[in-house]
C-alpha positions in Angstrom: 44.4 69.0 156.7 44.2 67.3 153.2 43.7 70.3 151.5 46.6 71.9 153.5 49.3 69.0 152.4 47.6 69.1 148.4 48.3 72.4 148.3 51.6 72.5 149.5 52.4 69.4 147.2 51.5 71.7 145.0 53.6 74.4 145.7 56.6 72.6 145.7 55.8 71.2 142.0 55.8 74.5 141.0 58.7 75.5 142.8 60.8 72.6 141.0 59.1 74.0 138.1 60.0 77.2 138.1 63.5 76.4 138.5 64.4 75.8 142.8 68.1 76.7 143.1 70.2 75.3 146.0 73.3 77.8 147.0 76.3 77.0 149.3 79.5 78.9 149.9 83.4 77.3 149.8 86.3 78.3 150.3 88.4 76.7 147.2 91.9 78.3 147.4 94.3 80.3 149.9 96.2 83.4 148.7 96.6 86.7 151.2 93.4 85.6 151.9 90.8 82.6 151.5 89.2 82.5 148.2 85.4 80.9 148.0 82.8 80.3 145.3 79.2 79.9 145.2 77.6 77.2 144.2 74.3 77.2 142.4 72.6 74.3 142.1 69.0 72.8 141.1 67.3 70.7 143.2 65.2 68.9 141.0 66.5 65.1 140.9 68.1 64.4 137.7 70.4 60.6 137.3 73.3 62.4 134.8 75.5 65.1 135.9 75.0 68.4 134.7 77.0 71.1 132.8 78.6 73.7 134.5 79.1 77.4 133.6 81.8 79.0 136.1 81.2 82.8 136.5 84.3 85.6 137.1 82.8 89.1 137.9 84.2 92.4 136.5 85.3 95.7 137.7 88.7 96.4 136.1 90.3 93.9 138.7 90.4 96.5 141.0 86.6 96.5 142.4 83.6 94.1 142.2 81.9 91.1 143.8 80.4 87.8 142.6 77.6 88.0 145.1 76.5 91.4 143.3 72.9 91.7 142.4 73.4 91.3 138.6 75.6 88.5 139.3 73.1 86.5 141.2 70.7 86.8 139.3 72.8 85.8 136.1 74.2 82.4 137.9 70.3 81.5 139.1 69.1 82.1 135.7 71.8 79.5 134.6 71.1 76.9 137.3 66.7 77.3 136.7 68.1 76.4 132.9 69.3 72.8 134.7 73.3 73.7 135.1 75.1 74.0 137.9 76.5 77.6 138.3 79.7 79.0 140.2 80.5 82.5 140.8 84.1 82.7 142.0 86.2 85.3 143.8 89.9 86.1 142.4 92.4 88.3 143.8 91.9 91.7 142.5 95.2 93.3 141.2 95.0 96.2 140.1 94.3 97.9 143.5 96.4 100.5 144.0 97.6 101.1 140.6 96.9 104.8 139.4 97.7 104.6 135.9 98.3 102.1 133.1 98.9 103.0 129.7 101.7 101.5 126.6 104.4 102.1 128.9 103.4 101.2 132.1 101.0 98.0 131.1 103.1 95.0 133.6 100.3 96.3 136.4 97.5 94.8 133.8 99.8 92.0 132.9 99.7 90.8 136.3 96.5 91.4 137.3 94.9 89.2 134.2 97.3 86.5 135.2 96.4 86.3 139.1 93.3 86.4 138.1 93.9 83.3 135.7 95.8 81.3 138.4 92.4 81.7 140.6 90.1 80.8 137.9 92.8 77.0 137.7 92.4 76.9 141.2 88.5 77.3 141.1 88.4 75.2 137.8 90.8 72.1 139.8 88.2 72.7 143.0 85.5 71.2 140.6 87.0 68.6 139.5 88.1 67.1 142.5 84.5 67.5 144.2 82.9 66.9 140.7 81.0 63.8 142.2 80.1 65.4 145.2 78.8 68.5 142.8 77.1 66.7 139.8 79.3 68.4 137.3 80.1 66.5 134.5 84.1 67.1 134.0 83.5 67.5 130.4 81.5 70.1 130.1 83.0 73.2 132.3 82.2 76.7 130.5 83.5 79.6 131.7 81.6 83.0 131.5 83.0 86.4 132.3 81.8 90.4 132.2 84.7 92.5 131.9 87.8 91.7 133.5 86.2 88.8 134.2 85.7 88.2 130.2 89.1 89.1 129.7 90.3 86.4 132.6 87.8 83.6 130.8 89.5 84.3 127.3 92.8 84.5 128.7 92.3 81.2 130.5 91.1 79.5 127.6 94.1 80.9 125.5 96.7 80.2 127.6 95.4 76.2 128.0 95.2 76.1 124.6 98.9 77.4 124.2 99.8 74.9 127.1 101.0 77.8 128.9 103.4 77.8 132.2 100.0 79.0 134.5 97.9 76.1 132.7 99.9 73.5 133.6 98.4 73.1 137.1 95.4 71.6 135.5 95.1 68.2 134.3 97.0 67.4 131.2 94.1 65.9 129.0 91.5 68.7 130.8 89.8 71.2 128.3 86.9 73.8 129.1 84.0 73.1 127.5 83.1 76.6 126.2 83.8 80.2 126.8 81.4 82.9 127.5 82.6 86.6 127.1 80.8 89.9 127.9 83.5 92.4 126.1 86.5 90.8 126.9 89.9 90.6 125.1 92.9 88.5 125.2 96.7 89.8 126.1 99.5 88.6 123.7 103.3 89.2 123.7 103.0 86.7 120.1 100.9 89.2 117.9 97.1 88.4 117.1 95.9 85.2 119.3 97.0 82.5 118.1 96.4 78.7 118.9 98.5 75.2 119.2 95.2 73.1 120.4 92.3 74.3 119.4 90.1 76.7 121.6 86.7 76.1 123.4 83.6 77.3 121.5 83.4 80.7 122.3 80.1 83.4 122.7 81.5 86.8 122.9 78.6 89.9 123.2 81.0 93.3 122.8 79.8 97.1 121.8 81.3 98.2 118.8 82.1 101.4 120.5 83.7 100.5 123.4 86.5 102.5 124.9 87.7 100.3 128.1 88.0 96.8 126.7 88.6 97.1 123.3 86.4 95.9 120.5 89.1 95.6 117.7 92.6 95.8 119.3 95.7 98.0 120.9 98.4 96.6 119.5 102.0 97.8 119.4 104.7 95.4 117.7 103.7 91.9 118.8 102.5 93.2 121.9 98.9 93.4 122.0 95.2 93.6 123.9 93.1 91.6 121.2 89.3 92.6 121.3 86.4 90.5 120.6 86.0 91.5 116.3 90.3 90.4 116.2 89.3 86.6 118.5 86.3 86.5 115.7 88.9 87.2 112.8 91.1 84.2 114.3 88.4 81.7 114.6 87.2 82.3 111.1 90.8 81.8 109.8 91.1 78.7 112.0 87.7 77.3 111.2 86.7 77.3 115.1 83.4 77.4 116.8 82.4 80.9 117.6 79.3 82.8 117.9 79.6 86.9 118.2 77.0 89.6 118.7 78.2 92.5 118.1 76.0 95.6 119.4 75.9 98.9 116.9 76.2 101.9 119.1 77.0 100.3 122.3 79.9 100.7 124.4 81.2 99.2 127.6 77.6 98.8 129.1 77.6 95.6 127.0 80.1 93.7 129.8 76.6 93.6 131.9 73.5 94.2 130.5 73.1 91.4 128.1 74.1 89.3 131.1 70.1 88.1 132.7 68.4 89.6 129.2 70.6 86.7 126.6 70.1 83.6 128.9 68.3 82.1 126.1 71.3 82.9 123.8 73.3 81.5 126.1 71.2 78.5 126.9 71.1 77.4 123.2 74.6 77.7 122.7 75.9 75.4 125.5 73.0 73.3 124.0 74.3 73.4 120.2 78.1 73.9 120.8 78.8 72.2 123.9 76.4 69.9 124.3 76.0 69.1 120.9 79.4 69.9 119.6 77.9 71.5 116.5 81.2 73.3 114.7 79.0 76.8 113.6 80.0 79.7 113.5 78.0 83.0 113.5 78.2 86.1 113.4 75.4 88.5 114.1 75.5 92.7 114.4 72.6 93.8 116.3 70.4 96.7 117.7 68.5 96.1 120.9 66.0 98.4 121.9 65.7 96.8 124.9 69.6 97.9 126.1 70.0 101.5 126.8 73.1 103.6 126.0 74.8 104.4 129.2 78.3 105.9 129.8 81.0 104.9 127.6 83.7 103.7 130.5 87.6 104.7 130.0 90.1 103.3 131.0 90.8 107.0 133.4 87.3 106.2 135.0 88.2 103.2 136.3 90.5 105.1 139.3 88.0 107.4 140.1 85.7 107.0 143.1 
């Protein structure tokens, strides 16, 4: 019997070890429908409150699901690291829509800013229950692949611009950092520009992709603003940014590097939110380890 209750001491060291993650579902906002997030958190006991890293899926805001494989396994790689993780749902709004293109863009428009008012709601869900949570209000990063990038960088835009959708959160509230797997921001003003400054931002984009653009579409001062044009702006600017930037590599970069560049991730929190070291760096890379895969389109995104 001792040697039963040693070894299963044992086990659960190991287990706490290795990382133990807690999940739970809740519901955080109602729209057409009930919106929920899960909650990843570790169970080993620690006094402070923890960082957290909120998670918004892609799929061209027309498919997708945070409970996806990749997805899980992202948000429990965060939580082993010691933060509390969130994968949230938003309202997908593009469904439906069979073409978008210069002149027909409003569809886009709209779905990047529903998709923005959910990530508020999500982001004013926290911080009411942040107690209850462990999340220290100060340190909310925001992490995105795909539309989900683009909804993260958007986000952290428009509270910086003290935009009309950014007013439902706290006046004095600010995320903590920004986490983009080829994403872009939408501007009516020309190139991104800032009135407060931004969050520290990590931004992994292919050079060669064709669905969320790696440099920019940009027609007067309207404009879809691609990871290398952010990078441009937060050199100018003097902000915190850190950019890999994948040499042959198209849209498979929104997922891949996801599970593969925790450590990447891991030390940035560390050094730029954590730490609040102002660096900036810029790195163009080949990994072997990521395999070319189709180049997406925006066309393949309506077929089945």
């Amino acid at each position: 019997m001792k040697r039963i209750w040693l070894l299963t001491a044992c086990l659960a060291v190991l287990m706490l070890a290795n990382g133990q993650v807690k999940t739970e579902r809740v519901p955080f906002v109602e729209r057409d429908s009930v919106l929920s997030m899960d909650i990843y958190t570790p169970t080993a006991t620690q006094d402070s409150l923890r960082p957290c890293v909120v998670f918004v899926f892609g799929g061209g805001f027309i498919r997708g699901a945070k409970d996806e494989k990749e997805n899980v396994a992202y948000c429990r790689a965060l939580a082993e690291r010691g933060y509390v993780s969130v994968a949230i749902d938003y309202r997908l709004g593009m469904k439906g829509v069979t073409k978008v293109g210069v002149f027909n863009y409003h569809p886009l428009e709209n779905a990047i800013q529903m998709a923005v008012e959910d990530l508020y709601a999500a982001t004013n869900y926290l911080l009411e229950n942040s107690g209850k949570l462990g999340i220290d209000t100060k340190r909310i990063v925001i992490s995105g692949s795909s539309a989900g990038a683009i909804t993260v960088l958007q986000a952290d835009y428009e509270l910086a611009n003290q935009m009309e959708a950014a007013k439902v959160l706290p006046t004095d509230f600010r995320y903590a950092g920004v986490v983009s797997f080829a994403g872009a921001i939408f501007s009516h003003e020309g190139k991104p520009d800032y009135k407060r400054n931004p969050a520290p931002t990590l931004m992994f984009h292919g050079m060669k992709d064709e669905l969320v653009p790696y440099k920019k579409i940009q027609f007067g001062q309207l404009g879809f603003f691609g990871s290398n044009e952010i990078a441009k702006q937060m050199e100018k600017y003097e902000f915190p940014f850190y950019i890999y930037r994948y040499r042959d590599m198209g849209h498979e970069i929104a997922s891949i590097p996801m599970e593969k560049n925790i450590e990447d991730i891991d030390r940035f929190i560390k050094d730029y939110v954590i730490n609040q070291y102002p660096l900036r760096k810029d790195i163009t890379v080949k990994d072997e380890r990521i395999k070319a895969g189709k180049n997406w389109k925006p066309e393949d995104l309506y077929k089945d």
